[in-house]
Structure formats: C-alpha cells, structure tokens
C-alpha positions in Angstrom: -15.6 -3.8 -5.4 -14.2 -1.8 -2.7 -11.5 -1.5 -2.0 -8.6 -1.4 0.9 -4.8 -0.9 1.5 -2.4 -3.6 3.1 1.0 -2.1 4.6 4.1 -3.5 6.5 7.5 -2.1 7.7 10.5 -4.0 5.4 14.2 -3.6 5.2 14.7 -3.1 8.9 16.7 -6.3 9.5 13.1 -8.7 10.1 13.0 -12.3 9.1 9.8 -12.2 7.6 10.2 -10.0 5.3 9.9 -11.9 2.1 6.6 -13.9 3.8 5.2 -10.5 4.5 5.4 -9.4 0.7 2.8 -12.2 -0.3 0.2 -10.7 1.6 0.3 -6.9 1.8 0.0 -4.4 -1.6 2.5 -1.7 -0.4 5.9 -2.2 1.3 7.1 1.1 3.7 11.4 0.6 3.2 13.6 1.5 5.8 16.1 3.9 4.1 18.6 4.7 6.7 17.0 6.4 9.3 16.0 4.1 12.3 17.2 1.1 10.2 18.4 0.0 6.7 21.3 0.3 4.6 22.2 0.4 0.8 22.1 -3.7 0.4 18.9 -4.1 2.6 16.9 -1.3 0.1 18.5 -2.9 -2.7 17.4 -6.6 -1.5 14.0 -4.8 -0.4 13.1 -2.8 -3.6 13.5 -6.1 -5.7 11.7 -8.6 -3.9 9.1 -6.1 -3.5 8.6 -5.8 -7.4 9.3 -9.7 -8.0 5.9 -9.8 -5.8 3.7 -6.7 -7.4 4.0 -4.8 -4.6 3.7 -0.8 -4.5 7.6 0.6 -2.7 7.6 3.2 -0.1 9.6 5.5 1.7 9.6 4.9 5.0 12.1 7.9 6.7 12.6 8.8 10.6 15.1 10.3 13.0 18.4 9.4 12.5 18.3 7.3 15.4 19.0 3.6 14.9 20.3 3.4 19.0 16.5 3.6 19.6 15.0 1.8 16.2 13.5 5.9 15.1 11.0 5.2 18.3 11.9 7.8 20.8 10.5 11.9 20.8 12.8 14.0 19.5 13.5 17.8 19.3 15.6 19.0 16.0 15.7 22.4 14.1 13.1 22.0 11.8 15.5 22.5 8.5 17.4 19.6 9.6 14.3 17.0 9.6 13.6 18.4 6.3 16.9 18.1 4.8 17.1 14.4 6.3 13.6 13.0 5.1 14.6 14.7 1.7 17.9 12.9 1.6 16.4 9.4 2.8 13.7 9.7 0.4 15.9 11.0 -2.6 18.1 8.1 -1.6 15.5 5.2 -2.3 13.3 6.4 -5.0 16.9 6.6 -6.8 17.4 3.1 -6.5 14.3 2.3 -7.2 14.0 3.9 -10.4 17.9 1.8 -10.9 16.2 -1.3 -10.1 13.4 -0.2 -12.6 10.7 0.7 -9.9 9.3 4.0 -8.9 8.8 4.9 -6.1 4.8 5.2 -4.9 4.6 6.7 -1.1 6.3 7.9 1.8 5.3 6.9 5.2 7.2 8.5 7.8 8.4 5.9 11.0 8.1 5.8 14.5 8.3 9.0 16.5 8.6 11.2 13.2 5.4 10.0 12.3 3.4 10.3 15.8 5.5 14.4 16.4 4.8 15.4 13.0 0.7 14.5 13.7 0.4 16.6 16.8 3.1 19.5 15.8 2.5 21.6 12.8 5.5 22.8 11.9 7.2 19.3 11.7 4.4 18.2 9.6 5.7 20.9 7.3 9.5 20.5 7.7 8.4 16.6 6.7 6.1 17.8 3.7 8.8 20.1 2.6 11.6 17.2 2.6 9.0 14.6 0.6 8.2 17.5 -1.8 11.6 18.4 -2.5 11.8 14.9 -4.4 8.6 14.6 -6.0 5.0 16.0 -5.7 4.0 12.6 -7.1 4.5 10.4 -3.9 1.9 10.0 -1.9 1.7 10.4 1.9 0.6 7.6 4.5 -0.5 9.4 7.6 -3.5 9.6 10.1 -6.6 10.4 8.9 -7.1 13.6 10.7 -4.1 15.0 11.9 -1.8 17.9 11.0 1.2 15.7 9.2 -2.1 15.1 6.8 -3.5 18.4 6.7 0.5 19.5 5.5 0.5 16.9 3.1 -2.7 18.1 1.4 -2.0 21.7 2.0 1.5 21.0 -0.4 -0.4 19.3 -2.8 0.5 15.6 -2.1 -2.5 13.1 -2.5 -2.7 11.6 1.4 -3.7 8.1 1.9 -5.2 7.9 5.7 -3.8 5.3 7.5 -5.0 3.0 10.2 -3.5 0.1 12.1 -4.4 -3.7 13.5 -1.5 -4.0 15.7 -1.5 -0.5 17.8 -4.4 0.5 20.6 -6.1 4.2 20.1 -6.4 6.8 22.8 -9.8 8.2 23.3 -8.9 11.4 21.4 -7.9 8.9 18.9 -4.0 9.2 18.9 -1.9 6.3 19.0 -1.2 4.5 22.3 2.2 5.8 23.3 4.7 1.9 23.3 5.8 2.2 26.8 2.2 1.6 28.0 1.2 -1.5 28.8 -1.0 -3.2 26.0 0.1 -0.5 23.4 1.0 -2.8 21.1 -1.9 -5.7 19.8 -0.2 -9.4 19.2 -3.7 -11.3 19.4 -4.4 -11.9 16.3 -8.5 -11.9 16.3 -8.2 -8.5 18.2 -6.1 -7.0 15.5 -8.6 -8.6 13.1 -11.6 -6.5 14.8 -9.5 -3.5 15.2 -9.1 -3.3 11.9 -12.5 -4.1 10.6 -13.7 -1.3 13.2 -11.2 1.2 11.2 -12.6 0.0 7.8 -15.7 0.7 8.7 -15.8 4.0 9.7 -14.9 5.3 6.5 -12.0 7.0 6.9 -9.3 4.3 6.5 -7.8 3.6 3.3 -4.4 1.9 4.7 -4.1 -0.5 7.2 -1.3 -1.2 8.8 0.5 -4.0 10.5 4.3 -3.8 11.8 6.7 -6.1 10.1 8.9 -6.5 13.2 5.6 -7.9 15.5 5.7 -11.2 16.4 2.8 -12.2 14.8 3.1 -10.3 11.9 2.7 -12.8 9.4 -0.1 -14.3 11.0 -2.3 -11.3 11.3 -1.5 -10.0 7.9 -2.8 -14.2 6.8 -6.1 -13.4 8.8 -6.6 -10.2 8.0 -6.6 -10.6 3.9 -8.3 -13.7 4.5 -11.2 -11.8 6.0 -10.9 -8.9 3.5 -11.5 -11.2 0.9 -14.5 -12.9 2.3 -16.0 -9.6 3.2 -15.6 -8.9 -0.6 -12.4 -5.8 -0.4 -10.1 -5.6 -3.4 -6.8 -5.8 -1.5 -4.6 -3.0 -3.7 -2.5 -0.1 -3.3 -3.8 3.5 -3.6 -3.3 5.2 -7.5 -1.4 8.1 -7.8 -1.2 11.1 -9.4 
C-alpha cells in the first residue's frame, strides 16, 4: 500500500488537541517558542505516545506576542542557538517520558523565511543537527530549508498542507491575505488529494488551532483510507 503522512500543531494551548491525536500519525509540539511550556510538552509528549503517534519538534521565533507568525530579522547564530535549545529541550523529555523524539518541523514565519533565505535554512539545520542527525526534517518540498536539511545529512520529509492556499510560484499564501487560510472542509479535502498526487508530498498538514481542524483531519483520513493510503509516519534513520 502506499503510503501518506498526517500532521497537526499540539501543545500550543488548542482544545482539540487530544481529538486531533486519534486521527493524525505525527504530532509537531510546541516547545517554547511561539507557544508551550514545560507542563504543556509534558501533557503533549504523553498523550501523544498513549495514542501511537510519531513526537516532533516544532521550534519558531521566540515570539509568543505574535503566536511565532510574524517575519523576523535575527543574527543568524542566535536562530541557531534557539532552535537548538527548543529542540534539545523536548527530545529530553521525551526520552524522560520514554519517547524519542522522530522530527522537527519548524513554525510559522521560521518555517516560510528559512524556505526562501538560505542562510536561515542553515542557521535552522545547524540548531536541529547540533541535537541529533537522526531527526528528520518537515519542510517544503522544493525549497532551500529542504535543500539545507539534505545538504547536512538529515532525511527531509516534504511537506504539503489542506488548510493553506499556494501562490502560483507555489509558496504559501502569506495569512494576512484574504482566503489564505482554507476552513471548508471539501476544499481542504481536494487540496490535499491534488498535493498527493503530484508525487512530491509525503506529509500533509493540517493546523491544530483551525476551526475546523478536527473535522478536516475526520474527512481527510476518511478519504485516504477509501483511496487505499496507509496513514503512517515516515521511518527514520
């Protein structure tokens, strides 16, 4: 069978967050950045291996005033030496709580910079390295926080999502444009059958905070299923 990612954003404060871990196969955890705190990664971390599910890292600016989701410009050692520490930080407790820790997806603005700007795509790499050469990375398919990722070794799982429009060049559409973010659920369903089909998606996402989170994610591994996708998390090293 083939086979397909299911991801989701936990940990940063959500309601649904124990619904959401019935229906994806890897969990991104808030670890202090944007959101998160050392009882929330606990609470996360163990709920997510009570339900089988693969724990990630899921670091950003060290900006909770704007949830990690607004462009920033910091000396590159300094993003380094705080995805290293966020990172370091939950793959810790996870190995306390007697987990390990499987990916890091970088959040919010982090994520979008570090795709467009190669030497943030390093300074990330470098940080995510500095614990383990293990983890895997979730980023976009094509862009240079990928190409980093591979160039440092990592194993990078390319990543798609249900609940964001695409630009034409194919970059995500920036939040503070209207219809940026997808809440119709059928839509997010094609979306992300459109992804899956090209080829070049392993990882679909859908954000744990959207209102219709739970819903989508229901649909979507509903229709995975039919169509005959092993819904699982992406081996490691």
């Amino acid at each position: 069978m083939r086979a397909i990612d299911l991801n989701a954003d936990l940990g940063e404060g959500g309601a649904d967050d124990l619904a959401l871990l019935g229906l994806i196969s890897s969990a991104n955890i808030a670890c202090g950045g944007h959101a998160g705190d050392e009882q929330s990664m606990r609470e996360a971390i163990q709920a997510a291996l009570a339900a089988g599910v693969s724990l990630g890292a899921h670091p950003s600016y060290e900006d909770r005033e704007y949830f990690g989701r607004r462009a920033m410009v910091i000396p590159l050692h300094e993003v380094s030496d705080s995805v290293f520490r966020q990172v370091e930080r939950i793959a810790t407790l996870a190995e306390k709580l007697g987990g390990r820790l499987h990916h890091v997806k970088p959040h919010g603005s982090l994520y979008n910079q570090a795709d467009r700007d190669e030497m943030l795509a390093n300074a990330v790499v470098e940080g995510i390295v500095r614990v383990s050469r293990e983890l895997i990375l979730f980023a976009p398919p094509a862009g240079k926080l990928a190409e980093a990722g591979r160039a440092a070794g990592l194993v990078v799982c390319a990543e798609g999502f249900a609940d964001r429009r695409y630009l034409e060049n194919g970059s995500l559409m920036p939040r503070a444009e209207p219809g940026a973010v997808i809440s119709n659920v059928e839509e997010a369903l094609a979306q992300a059958q459109a992804l899956i089909s090209s080829g070049t998606i392993e990882t679909v996402c859908v954000h744990g905070d959207g209102p219709t989170a739970v819903q989508m994610l229901q649909t979507l591994r509903a229709a995975f299923e039919a169509d005959h996708l092993m819904i699982r998390c992406k081996p490691g090293n």
